[in-house]
C-alpha positions, -999 to 999 in steps of 0.1 A, spaced: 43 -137 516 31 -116 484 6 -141 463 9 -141 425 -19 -124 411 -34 -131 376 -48 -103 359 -67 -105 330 -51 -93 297 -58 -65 280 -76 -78 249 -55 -62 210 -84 -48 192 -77 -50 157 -97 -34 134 -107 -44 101 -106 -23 67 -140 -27 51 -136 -45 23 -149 -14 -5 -118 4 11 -95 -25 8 -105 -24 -30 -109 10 -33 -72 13 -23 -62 -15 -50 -73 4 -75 -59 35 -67 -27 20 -69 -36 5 -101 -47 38 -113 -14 54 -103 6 29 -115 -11 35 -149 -5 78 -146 35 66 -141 37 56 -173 20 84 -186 42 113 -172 69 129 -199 101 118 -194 120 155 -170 88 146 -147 100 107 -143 139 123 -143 127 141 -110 114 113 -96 147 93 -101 128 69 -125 132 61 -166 109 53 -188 108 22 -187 113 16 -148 78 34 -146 69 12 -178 76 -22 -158 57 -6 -120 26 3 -146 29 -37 -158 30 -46 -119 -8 -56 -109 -31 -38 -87 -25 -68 -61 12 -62 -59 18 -31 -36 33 -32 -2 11 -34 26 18 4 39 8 18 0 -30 1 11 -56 19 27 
């Protein structure tokens, strides 16, 4: 009769951002939330956006982005 056999688990290595990226990648967003705002209004039109959508995501802070926008 086969025995049951426990075999160790592979161990999930996660690694960790630094934190200077992790911040370095907030502020990018910050800083490119700020350059929407900035761009003329056919540039936002091509983007799908109006003024003041792009207005309202510059007012968003820098700790409001989705987790796939971070570094």
């Amino acid at each position: 009769m086969p025995r049951d056999i426990a075999l160790p688990r592979a161990r999930v290595v996660r690694r960790r951002t630094p934190l200077l990226s992790r911040l370095a990648g907030l502020f990018a967003v910050a800083r490119q939330r700020r350059k929407l705002a900035d761009l003329d209004d056919h540039l936002l039109r091509d983007l799908g956006l109006t003024k003041a959508e792009a207005i309202d995501e510059a007012r968003r802070g820098f700790w409001d982005a989705p987790n796939h926008w971070r570094l």
